[in-house]
C-alpha positions in Angstrom: -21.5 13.3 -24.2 -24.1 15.2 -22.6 -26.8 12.6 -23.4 -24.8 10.7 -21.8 -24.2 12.6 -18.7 -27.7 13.4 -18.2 -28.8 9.1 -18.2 -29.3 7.0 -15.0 -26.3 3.9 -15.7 -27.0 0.8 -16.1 -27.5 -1.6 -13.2 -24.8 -3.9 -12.3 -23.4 -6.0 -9.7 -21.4 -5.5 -6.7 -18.1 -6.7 -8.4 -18.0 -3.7 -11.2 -19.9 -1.4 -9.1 -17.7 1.7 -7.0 -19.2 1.0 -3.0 -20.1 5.3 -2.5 -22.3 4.5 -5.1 -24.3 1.0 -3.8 -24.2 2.7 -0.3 -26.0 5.7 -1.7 -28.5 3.8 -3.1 -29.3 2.1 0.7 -28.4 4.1 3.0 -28.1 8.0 1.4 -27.9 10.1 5.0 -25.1 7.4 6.9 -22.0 9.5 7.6 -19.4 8.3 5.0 -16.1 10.0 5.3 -14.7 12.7 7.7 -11.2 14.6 6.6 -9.4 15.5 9.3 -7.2 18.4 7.7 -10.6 20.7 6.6 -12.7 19.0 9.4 -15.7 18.3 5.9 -18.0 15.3 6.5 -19.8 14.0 4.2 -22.9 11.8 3.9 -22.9 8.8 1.6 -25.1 10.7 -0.7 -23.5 13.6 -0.7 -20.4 11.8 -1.9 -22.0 10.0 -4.3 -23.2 13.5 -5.9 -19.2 14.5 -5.6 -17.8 11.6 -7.5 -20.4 11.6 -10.1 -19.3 15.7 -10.5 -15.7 14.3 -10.7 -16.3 11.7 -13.0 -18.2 14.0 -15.3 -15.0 16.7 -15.0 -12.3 13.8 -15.8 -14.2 11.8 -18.6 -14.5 15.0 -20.4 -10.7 16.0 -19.8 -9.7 12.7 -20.7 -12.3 10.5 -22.4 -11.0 10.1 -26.3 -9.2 7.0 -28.4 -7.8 5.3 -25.1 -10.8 3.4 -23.9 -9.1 3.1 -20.6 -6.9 6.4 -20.2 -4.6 6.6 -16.9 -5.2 9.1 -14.3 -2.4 9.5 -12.0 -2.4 11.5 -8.3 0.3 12.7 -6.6 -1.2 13.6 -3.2 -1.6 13.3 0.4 -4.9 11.2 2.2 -7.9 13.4 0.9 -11.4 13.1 -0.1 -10.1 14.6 -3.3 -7.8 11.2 -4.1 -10.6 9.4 -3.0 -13.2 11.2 -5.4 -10.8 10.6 -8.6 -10.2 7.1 -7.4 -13.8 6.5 -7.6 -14.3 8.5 -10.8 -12.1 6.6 -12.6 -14.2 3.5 -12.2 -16.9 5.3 -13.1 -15.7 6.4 -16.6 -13.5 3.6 -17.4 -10.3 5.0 -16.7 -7.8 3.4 -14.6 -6.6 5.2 -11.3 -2.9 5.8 -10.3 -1.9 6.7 -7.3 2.1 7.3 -7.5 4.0 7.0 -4.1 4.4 11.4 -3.2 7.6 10.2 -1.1 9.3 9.3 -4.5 11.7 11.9 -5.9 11.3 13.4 -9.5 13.0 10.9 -11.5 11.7 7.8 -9.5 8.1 9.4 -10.6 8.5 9.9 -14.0 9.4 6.3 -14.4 6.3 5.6 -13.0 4.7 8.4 -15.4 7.1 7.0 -18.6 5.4 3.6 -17.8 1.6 4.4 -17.4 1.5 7.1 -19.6 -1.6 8.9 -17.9 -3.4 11.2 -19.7 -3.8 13.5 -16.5 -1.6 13.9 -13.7 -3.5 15.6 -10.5 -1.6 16.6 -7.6 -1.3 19.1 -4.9 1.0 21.6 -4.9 3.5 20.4 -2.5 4.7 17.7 -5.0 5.1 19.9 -7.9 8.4 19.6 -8.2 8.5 16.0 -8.3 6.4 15.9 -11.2 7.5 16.5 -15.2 5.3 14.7 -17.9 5.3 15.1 -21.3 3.4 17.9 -23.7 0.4 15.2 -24.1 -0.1 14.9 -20.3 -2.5 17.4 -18.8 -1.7 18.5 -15.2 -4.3 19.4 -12.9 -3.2 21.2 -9.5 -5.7 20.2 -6.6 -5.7 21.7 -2.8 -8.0 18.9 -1.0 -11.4 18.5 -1.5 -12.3 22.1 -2.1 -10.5 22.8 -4.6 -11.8 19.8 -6.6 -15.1 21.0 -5.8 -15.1 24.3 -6.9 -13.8 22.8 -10.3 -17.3 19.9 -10.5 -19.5 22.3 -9.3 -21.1 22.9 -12.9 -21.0 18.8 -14.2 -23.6 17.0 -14.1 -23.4 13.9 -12.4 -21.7 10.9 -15.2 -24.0 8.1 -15.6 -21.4 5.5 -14.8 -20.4 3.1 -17.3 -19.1 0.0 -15.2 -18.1 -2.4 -17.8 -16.7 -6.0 -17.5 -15.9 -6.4 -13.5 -12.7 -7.8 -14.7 -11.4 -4.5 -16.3 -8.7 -2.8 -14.7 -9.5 0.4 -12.8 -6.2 0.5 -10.2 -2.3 0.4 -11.0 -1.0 0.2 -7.8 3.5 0.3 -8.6 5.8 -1.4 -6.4 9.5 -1.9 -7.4 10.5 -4.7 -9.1 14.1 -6.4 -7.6 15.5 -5.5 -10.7 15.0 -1.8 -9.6 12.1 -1.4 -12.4 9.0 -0.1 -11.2 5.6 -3.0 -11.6 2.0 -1.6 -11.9 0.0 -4.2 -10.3 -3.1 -4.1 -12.2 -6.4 -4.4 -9.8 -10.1 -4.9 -11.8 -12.8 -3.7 -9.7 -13.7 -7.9 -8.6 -9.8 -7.5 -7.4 -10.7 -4.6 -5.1 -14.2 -6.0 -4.2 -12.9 -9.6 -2.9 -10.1 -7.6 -1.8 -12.0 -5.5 0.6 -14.5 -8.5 1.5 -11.8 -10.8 3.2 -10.6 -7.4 5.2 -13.7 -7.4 6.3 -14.2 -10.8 7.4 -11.1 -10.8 9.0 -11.4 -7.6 10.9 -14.9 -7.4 11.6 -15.8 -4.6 9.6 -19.8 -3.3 9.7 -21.9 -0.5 9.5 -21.0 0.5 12.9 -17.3 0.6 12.2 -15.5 3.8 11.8 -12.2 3.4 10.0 -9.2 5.7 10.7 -6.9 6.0 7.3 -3.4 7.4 7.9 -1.6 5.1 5.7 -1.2 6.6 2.4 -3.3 5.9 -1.0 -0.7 4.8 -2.5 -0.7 1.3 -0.5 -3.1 -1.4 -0.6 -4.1 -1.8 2.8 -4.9 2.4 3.1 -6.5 2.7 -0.5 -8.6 -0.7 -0.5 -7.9 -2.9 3.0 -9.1 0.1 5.2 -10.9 2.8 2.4 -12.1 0.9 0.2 -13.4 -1.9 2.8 -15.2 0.5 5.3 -17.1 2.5 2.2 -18.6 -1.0 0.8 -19.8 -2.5 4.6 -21.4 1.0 5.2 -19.2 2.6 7.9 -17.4 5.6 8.4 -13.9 6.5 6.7 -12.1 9.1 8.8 -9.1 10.2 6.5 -5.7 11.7 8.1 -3.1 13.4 6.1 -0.8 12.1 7.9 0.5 10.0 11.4 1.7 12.5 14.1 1.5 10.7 17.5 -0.5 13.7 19.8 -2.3 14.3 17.0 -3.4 10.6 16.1 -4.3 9.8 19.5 -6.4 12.2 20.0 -8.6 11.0 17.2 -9.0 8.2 18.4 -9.3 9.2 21.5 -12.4 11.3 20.6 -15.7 9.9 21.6 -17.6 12.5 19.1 -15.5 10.8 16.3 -15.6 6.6 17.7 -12.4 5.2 16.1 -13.3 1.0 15.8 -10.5 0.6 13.6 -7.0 1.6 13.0 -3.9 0.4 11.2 -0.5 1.4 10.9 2.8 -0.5 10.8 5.3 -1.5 13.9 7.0 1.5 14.2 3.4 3.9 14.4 2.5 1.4 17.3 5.8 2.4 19.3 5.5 5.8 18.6 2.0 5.8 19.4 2.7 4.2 22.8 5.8 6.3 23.6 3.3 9.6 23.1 2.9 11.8 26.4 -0.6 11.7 26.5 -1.1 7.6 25.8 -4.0 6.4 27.8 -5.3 3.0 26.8 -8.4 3.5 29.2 -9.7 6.3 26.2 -9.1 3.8 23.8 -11.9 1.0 24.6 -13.8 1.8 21.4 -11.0 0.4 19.3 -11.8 -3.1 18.7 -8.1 -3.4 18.1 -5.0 -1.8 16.0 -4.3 -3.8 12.9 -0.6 -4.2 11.9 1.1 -5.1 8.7 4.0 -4.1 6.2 6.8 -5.3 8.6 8.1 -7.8 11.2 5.9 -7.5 14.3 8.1 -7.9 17.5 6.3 -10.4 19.7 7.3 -7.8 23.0 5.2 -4.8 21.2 2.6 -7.3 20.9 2.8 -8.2 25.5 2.8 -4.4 25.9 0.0 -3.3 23.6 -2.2 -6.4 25.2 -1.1 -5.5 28.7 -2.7 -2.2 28.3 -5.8 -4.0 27.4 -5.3 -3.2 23.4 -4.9 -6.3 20.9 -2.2 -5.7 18.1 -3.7 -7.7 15.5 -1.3 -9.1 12.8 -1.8 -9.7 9.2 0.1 -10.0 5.8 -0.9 -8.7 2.6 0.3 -7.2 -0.8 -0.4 -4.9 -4.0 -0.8 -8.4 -5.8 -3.2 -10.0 -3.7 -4.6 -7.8 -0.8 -5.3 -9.1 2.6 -4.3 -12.7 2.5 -3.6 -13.7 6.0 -4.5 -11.5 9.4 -5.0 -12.7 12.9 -8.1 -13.2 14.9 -9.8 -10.4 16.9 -8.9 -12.9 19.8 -7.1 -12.1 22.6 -6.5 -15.8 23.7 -5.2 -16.6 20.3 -2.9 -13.7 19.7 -0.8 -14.6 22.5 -1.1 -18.3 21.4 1.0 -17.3 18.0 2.9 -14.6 19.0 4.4 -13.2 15.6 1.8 -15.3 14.0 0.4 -13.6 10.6 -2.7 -15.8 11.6 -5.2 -17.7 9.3 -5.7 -17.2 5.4 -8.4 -15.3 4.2 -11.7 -16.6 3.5 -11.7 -15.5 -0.2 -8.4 -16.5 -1.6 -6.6 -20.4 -1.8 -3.3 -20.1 0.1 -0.9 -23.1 -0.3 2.9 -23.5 0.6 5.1 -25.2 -1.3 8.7 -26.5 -1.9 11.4 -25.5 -4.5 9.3 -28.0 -7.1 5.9 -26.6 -6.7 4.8 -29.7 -4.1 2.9 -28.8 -0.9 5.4 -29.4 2.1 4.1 -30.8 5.4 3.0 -28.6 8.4 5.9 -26.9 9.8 8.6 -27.1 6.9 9.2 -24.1 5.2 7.8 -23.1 1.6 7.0 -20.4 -0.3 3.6 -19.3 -0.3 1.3 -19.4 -3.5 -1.8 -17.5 -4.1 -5.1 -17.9 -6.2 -8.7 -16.5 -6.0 -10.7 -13.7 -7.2 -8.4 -11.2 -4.8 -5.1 -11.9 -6.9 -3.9 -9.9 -9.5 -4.0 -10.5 -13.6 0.0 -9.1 -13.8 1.6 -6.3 -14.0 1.4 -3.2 -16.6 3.1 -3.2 -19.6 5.5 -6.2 -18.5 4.0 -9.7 -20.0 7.5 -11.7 -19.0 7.3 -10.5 -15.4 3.6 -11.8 -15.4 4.4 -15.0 -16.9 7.3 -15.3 -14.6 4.9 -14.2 -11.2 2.3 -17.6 -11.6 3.2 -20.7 -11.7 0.2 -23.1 -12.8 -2.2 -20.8 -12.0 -1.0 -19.8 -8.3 0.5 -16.8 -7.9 4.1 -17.0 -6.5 4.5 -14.4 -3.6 7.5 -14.7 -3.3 8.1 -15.0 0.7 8.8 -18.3 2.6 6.5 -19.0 5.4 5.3 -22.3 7.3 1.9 -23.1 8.5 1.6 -24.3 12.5 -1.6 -25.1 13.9 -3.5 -23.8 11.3 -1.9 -20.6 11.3 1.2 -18.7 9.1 4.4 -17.6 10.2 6.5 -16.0 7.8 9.9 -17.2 7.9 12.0 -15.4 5.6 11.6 -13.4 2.4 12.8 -15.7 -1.0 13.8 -12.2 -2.9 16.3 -9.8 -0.8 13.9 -7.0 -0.3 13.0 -5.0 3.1 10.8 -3.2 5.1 11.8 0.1 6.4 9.5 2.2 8.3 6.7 0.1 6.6 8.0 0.7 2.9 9.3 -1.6 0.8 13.0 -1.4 -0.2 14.8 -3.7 -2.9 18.5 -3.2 -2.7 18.9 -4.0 -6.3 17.1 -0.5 -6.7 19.3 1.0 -4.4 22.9 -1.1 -5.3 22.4 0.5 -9.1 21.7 4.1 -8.4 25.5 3.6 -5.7 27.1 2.3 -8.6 26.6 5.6 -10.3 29.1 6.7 -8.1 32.6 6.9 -10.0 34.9 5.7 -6.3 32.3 2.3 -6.2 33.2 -0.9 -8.2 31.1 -3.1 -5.9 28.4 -3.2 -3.7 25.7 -5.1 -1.9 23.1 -4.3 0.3 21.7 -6.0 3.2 18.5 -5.6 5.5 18.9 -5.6 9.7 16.8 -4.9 11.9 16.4 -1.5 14.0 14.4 -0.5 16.7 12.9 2.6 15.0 12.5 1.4 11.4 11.9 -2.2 11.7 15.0 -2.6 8.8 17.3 -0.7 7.7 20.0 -1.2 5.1 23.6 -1.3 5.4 25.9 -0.9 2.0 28.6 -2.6 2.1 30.9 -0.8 -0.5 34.7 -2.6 -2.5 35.7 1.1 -3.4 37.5 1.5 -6.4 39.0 5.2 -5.5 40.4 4.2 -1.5 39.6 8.0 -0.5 36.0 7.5 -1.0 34.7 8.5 2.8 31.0 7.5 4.0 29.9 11.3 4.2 30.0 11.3 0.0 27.9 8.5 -0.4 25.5 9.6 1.7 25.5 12.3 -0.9 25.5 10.9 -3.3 22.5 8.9 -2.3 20.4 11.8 -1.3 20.5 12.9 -4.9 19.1 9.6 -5.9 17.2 7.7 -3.8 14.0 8.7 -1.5 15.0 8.8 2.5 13.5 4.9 3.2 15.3 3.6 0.4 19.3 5.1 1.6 21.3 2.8 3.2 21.6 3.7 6.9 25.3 3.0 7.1 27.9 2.1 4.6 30.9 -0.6 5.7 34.3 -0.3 3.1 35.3 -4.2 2.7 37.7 -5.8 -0.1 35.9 -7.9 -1.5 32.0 -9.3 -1.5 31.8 -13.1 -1.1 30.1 -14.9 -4.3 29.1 -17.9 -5.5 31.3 -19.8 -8.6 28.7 -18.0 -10.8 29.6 -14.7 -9.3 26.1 -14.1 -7.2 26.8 -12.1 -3.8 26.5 -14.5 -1.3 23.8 -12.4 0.9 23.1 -14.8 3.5 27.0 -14.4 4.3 26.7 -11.0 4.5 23.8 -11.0 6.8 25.8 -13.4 9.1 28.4 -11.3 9.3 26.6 -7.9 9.6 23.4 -7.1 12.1 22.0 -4.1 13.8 25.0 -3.9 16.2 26.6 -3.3 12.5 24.7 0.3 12.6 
């Protein structure tokens, strides 16, 4: 190993290479990355020199029969996640960041299913975390602490591989309530990160804010991952606090060009005391995604001389669709998720797999070097997820004019407060509950959240009040995934097969519901 350690790498191409390292190679002194929480910048150099530390640390922590060991985080925005994420490529291993707003048992089956060989985290999520005797745990406060502990390795001399290996498990929750790691090979993340760029003019001169947590693909590869390759700078935020966030990018010494954050950051944002557009003409514009954008947000933000930029995207994929920097166009498709990406084939199609004509509503298949080779450990749900090839998304959409609208989603999840939430999750951990014999759960809309869900409960003991399965729930499920109110009916209208009719249920029950 320390032969090893002490060699140059091999040259390789763009697709298997980590960006900190090609951008240390061109451009060594270019800021890279600024953490808001310890105020540490760092050159693209000096990052480079960090990662290799790290990768050196983790291969010889974890480097043994497993020729691609796991390496989980549980963790906040830092340049610590960001150092491990690139390590991992570096050494082969594949990075996991797990979702910190998950509680202890919805992580370990997470943990149960990757089986990492290290779990690092910081020590606010502690107690979300319990692995088995083979797992090493490693406790990390930001990028300090990580430092202090590579200060002695030598820099690894990276050992790429095939660009197709996998180096990211990205989970999202299957409808069935199962958690799915969506495999990502480094060509994956490098198209990936490519058509956000394309699409949102990102350069050298751009400096990315990243508030949206790892543990998504737009913050870990649309907005990290994308600014790092094209040269610019990363600024990383722990976390979205409205004063706090505006004044970032409100900072001329700092230069915000880009930021992204879901419907519900843009209100709260705007609603902010100190909200002055006029210190915002820097931004080229504030990207959206991960929920329905309300056309009115959209007037507001472009009244104040701001564009709210659409887009759609997923673990599975990336960026797939995204509106024009345009302000003439954006009010052209209002609610518009805009064109497909340059680097990915995009087709919509009927129940039989034929392409339906422009206007009519299909779901919307996926193929190119962006998309996904399955998901972990589950070969039926990968068979099942492509369908000649394409990869089946999933959503219903309709193409107008050249651009997408979504229309609907074919599964029954929803987006609250820009997280996913599949009620077949949340329908099995209320059935738990001893006073439920049935239940279904919907998605509405809601001014603060963008959805919400609504439970609506055939109780088995007729005593069973609302307050107790709220309780219950709290003991179960993460705060985005508990319903937000909870109707008692008699009975749950089905099909002569015995599926809950849902659409019935959504007829009957909306946000005046809540």
């Amino acid at each position: 190993m320390a032969a090893r350690l002490r060699g140059v790498g091999t040259s390789v191409g763009m697709e298997s290479e980590d960006p900190v390292r090609f951008r240390a190679k061109v451009g060594p002194k270019r800021p890279a990355i600024l953490e808001i929480k310890t105020g540490q910048s760092l050159n693209y150099c000096e990052l480079d020199l960090l990662v290799g530390r790290v990768a050196s640390m983790l291969a010889e922590a974890t480097l043994g029969d497993d020729p691609s060991p796991r390496i989980a985080f549980v963790g906040r925005n830092s340049i610590a996640q960001l150092a491990v994420c690139f390590a991992c490529q570096r050494i082969g291993a594949i990075f996991v960041p797990i979702n910190w707003r998950l509680n202890l048992v919805e992580i370990s089956m997470i943990l149960d299913d990757c089986q990492p060989a290290l779990v690092i985290f910081e020590d606010e999520f502690q107690a979300q975390i319990k692995v088995g005797s083979s797992t090493m745990l490693l406790s990390v406060d930001g990028e300090d602490g990580l430092n202090r502990r590579c200060q002695s390795y030598t820099p690894f001399a990276p050992d790429f591989g095939s660009a197709e290996r996998t180096c990211v498990l990205l989970y999202t929750s299957g409808t069935t309530g199962v958690p799915k790691g969506v495999m990502l090979s480094a060509r994956n993340l490098y198209y990936s990160a490519l058509n956000f760029s394309f699409l949102c003019d990102v350069s050298t001169d751009s400096v990315v804010l990243c508030e949206l947590p790892f543990f998504h693909t737009i913050g870990l590869v649309a907005l990290a991952r994308t600014a790092l390759l094209m040269g610019g700078r990363l600024v990383i935020s722990d976390r979205f606090l409205p004063e706090r966030t505006f004044g970032i990018m409100a900072d001329p010494a700092i230069g915000v060009t880009h930021y992204c954050g879901v419907p519900q950051i843009a209100s709260a944002l705007r609603a902010n005391q100190h909200w002055d557009p006029s210190a915002l003409r820097r931004l080229k514009a504030i990207f959206m995604g991960g929920a329905p954008l309300p056309p009115v947000l959209i007037e507001r933000f472009m009244d104040d001389g701001i564009a709210l930029v659409n887009g759609y995207g997923m673990s599975e994929a990336g960026t797939t669709c995204h509106m024009p920097l345009d302000s003439e166009q954006i009010m052209r498709h209002p609610g518009s998720i805009g064109y497909p990406a340059p680097l990915i084939d995009l087709r919509i199609v009927d129940a039989d797999g034929q392409d339906v004509a422009e206007g009519e509503v299909g779901e919307i298949l996926l193929r190119g070097p962006t998309v996904t080779s399955g998901y972990w450990n589950k070969p039926d749900l990968t068979e099942a997820a492509f369908w000649d090839g394409w990869y089946r998304s999933g959503d219903l959409a309709r193409s107008q004019d050249g651009v997408i609208y979504l229309a609907d989603r074919l599964k029954d999840m929803y987006i609250s407060g820009g997280e996913n939430v599949y009620p077949a999750e949340v329908e099995a951990a209320l059935v738990e509950h001893p006073g439920i014999a049935e239940v279904a759960i919907i998605g509405v809309a809601h001014p603060e959240w963008g959805e919400v869900g609504i439970a609506l409960i055939v109780a088995s003991d007729k005593s069973l009040q609302e307050e107790e399965v709220h309780a219950h729930c709290v003991a179960r499920l993460s705060s985005f995934k508990r319903p937000k109110k909870v109707v008692f009916v008699d009975s749950l209208p089905r099909t002569a097969s015995g599926k809950v009719l849902k659409h019935v249920l959504r007829k009957n029950y909306d946000h005046s519901s809540i």
